[in-house]
C-alpha positions in Angstrom: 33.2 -25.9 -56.7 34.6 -23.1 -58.9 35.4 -20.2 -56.0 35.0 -17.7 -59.4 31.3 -19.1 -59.5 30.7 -18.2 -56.5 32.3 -14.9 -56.9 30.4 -14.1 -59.6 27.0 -15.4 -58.2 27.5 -13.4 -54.2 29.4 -10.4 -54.5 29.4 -9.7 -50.4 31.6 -11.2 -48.6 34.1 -12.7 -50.8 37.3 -12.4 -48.4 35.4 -13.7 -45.5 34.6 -17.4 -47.8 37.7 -17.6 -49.6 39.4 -17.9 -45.8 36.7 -20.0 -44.6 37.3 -22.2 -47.7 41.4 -21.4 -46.9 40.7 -22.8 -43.4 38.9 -25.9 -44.1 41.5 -27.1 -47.0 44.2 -26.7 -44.0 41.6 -28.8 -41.9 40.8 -25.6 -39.3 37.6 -26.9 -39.8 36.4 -24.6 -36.5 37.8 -21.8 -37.8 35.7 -22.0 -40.7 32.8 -22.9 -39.0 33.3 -19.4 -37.0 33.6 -17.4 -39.8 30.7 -19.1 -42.0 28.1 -18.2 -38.4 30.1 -14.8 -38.5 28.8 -14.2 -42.3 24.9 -15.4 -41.2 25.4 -13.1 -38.0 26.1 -10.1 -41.0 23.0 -12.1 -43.7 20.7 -14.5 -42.5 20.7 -17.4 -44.5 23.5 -16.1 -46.4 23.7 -19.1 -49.3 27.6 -19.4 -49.5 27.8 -19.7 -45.6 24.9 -22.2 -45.7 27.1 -24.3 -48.2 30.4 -23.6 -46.6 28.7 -25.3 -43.3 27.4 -27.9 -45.5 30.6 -28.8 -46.8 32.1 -28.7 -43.2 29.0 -31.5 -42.9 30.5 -33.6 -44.8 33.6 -33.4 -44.1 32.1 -35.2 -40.3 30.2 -37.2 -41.9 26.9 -35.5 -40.7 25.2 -35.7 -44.0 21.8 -35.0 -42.5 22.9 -31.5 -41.3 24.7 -31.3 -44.5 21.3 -31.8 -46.6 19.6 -29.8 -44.4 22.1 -26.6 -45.0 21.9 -27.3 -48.9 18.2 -27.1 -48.4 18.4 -24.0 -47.0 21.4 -22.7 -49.4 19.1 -23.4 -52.3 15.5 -21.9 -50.5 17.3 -18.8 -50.8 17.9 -18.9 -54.3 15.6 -20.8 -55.8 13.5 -18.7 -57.5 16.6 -16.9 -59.0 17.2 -15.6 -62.9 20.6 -15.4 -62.4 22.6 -17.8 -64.2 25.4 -18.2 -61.8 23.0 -19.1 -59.2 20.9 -21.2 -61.0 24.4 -23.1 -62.0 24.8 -23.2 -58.1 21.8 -24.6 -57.4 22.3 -27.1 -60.3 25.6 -28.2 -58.1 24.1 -27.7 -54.9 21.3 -30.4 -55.5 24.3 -32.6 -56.9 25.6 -32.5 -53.4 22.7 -32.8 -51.8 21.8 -36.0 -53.8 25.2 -37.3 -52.7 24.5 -36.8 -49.5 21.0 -38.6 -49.8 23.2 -41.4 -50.9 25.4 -41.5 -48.0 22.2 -41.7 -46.1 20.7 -44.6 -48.4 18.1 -42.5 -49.9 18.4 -43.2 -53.6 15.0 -42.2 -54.7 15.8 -39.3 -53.1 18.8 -38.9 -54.6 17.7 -39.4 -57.9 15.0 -37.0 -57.5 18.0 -34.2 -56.9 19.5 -35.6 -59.5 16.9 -34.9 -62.1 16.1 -31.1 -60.5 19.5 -31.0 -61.3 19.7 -31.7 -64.7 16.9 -29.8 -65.9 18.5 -26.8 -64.3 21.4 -27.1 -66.7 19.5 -28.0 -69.1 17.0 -24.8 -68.7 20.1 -22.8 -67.8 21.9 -23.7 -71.3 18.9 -23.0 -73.3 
Protein backbone atom coordinates (compact mmCIF):
# COMPACT_ATOMS: atom_id res chain seq x y z
CA UNK A 1 0.00 0.00 0.00
CA UNK A 2 1.30 3.60 -0.80
CA UNK A 3 2.86 4.60 2.99
CA UNK A 4 2.26 8.44 1.41
CA UNK A 5 -1.54 7.37 1.39
CA UNK A 6 -1.56 6.67 4.43
CA UNK A 7 0.29 9.62 5.40
CA UNK A 8 -1.93 11.73 3.98
CA UNK A 9 -5.13 9.89 5.14
CA UNK A 10 -3.83 9.60 9.34
CA UNK A 11 -1.70 12.35 10.32
CA UNK A 12 -0.99 10.86 14.16
CA UNK A 13 1.34 8.56 14.46
CA UNK A 14 3.27 8.41 11.36
CA UNK A 15 6.85 7.39 12.96
CA UNK A 16 5.23 4.82 15.04
CA UNK A 17 3.73 2.81 11.41
CA UNK A 18 6.49 3.53 9.22
CA UNK A 19 8.68 1.31 11.97
CA UNK A 20 6.03 -1.04 12.50
CA UNK A 21 5.81 -1.42 8.63
CA UNK A 22 10.05 -1.18 8.88
CA UNK A 23 9.77 -4.17 11.27
CA UNK A 24 7.58 -6.49 9.55
CA UNK A 25 9.60 -6.00 6.01
CA UNK A 26 12.72 -7.27 8.24
CA UNK A 27 10.31 -10.08 9.45
CA UNK A 28 10.30 -8.68 13.33
CA UNK A 29 6.87 -9.49 12.97
CA UNK A 30 6.46 -9.12 17.11
CA UNK A 31 7.99 -6.08 17.07
CA UNK A 32 5.46 -4.79 14.90
CA UNK A 33 2.78 -6.38 16.45
CA UNK A 34 3.98 -4.36 19.89
CA UNK A 35 4.04 -1.24 18.37
CA UNK A 36 0.67 -1.52 16.25
CA UNK A 37 -1.26 -2.62 20.28
CA UNK A 38 1.10 0.38 21.44
CA UNK A 39 -0.78 2.87 18.86
CA UNK A 40 -4.48 1.31 19.91
CA UNK A 41 -3.26 1.61 23.68
CA UNK A 42 -2.75 5.81 22.48
CA UNK A 43 -6.45 5.41 19.82
CA UNK A 44 -8.73 2.81 20.09
CA UNK A 45 -9.39 1.30 16.91
CA UNK A 46 -6.80 3.40 15.44
CA UNK A 47 -7.44 2.27 11.51
CA UNK A 48 -3.64 2.09 10.38
CA UNK A 49 -2.81 -0.20 13.50
CA UNK A 50 -6.01 -2.26 12.71
CA UNK A 51 -4.43 -2.80 9.15
CA UNK A 52 -0.87 -3.03 10.22
CA UNK A 53 -2.21 -6.18 12.47
CA UNK A 54 -4.14 -7.24 9.55
CA UNK A 55 -1.28 -7.45 7.42
CA UNK A 56 0.76 -9.19 10.22
CA UNK A 57 -2.52 -11.70 9.70
CA UNK A 58 -1.60 -12.59 6.78
CA UNK A 59 1.54 -12.81 6.87
CA UNK A 60 0.53 -16.28 9.41
CA UNK A 61 -1.86 -17.15 7.48
CA UNK A 62 -4.68 -16.28 9.98
CA UNK A 63 -6.87 -14.75 7.34
CA UNK A 64 -9.93 -14.82 9.70
CA UNK A 65 -8.23 -12.46 12.25
CA UNK A 66 -7.02 -10.67 9.23
CA UNK A 67 -10.73 -10.00 7.90
CA UNK A 68 -11.85 -9.37 11.13
CA UNK A 69 -9.07 -6.40 11.63
CA UNK A 70 -10.01 -5.02 8.06
CA UNK A 71 -13.55 -5.03 9.26
CA UNK A 72 -12.80 -3.09 11.97
CA UNK A 73 -10.07 -0.73 10.01
CA UNK A 74 -12.85 0.16 7.70
CA UNK A 75 -15.94 0.56 10.64
CA UNK A 76 -13.92 3.33 11.60
CA UNK A 77 -13.84 5.07 8.48
CA UNK A 78 -16.60 4.24 6.70
CA UNK A 79 -18.69 6.94 6.69
CA UNK A 80 -15.67 9.25 5.69
CA UNK A 81 -15.57 12.31 3.00
CA UNK A 82 -12.09 12.18 2.78
CA UNK A 83 -10.69 11.02 -0.34
CA UNK A 84 -7.63 9.38 1.04
CA UNK A 85 -9.65 7.29 3.16
CA UNK A 86 -12.27 6.49 1.03
CA UNK A 87 -9.14 5.28 -1.40
CA UNK A 88 -8.17 3.21 1.75
CA UNK A 89 -11.13 1.70 2.27
CA UNK A 90 -11.39 0.98 -1.55
CA UNK A 91 -7.90 -1.08 -0.89
CA UNK A 92 -8.83 -2.31 2.29
CA UNK A 93 -11.99 -4.29 1.06
CA UNK A 94 -9.55 -5.45 -1.82
CA UNK A 95 -7.65 -7.17 0.98
CA UNK A 96 -10.26 -8.26 2.69
CA UNK A 97 -11.80 -9.97 -0.34
CA UNK A 98 -8.45 -11.68 -0.72
CA UNK A 99 -8.54 -12.91 2.34
CA UNK A 100 -12.29 -14.23 1.86
CA UNK A 101 -10.63 -16.14 -0.90
CA UNK A 102 -7.95 -17.70 1.04
CA UNK A 103 -10.79 -18.77 3.19
CA UNK A 104 -12.97 -20.13 0.06
CA UNK A 105 -15.55 -17.54 0.40
CA UNK A 106 -15.95 -16.24 -3.17
CA UNK A 107 -19.32 -14.78 -2.88
CA UNK A 108 -17.96 -13.05 -0.32
CA UNK A 109 -15.27 -12.03 -1.98
CA UNK A 110 -16.90 -10.77 -4.73
CA UNK A 111 -19.18 -8.81 -2.72
CA UNK A 112 -15.83 -6.74 -1.41
CA UNK A 113 -14.98 -6.67 -4.53
CA UNK A 114 -17.88 -4.78 -5.92
CA UNK A 115 -17.93 -2.26 -2.55
CA UNK A 116 -14.69 -1.76 -3.84
CA UNK A 117 -15.19 -0.66 -7.10
CA UNK A 118 -17.92 1.62 -6.64
CA UNK A 119 -15.73 3.34 -4.02
CA UNK A 120 -13.32 4.32 -6.80
CA UNK A 121 -15.68 4.73 -8.93
CA UNK A 122 -17.65 7.38 -6.53
CA UNK A 123 -14.27 8.51 -5.34
CA UNK A 124 -13.18 9.49 -9.11
CA UNK A 125 -16.38 11.21 -9.83
Amino acid sequence: MSEQLMQDAFAKMQIEFKQAQRLTQQGELIKAEAIYHEMLEQEQNYPPALYGLAELADKIDEQDVREDLLNRAIEEIKDTKDRNQKSLIAIWLTEKAEALMKLNRQDDARVCIAESERIIKENLA
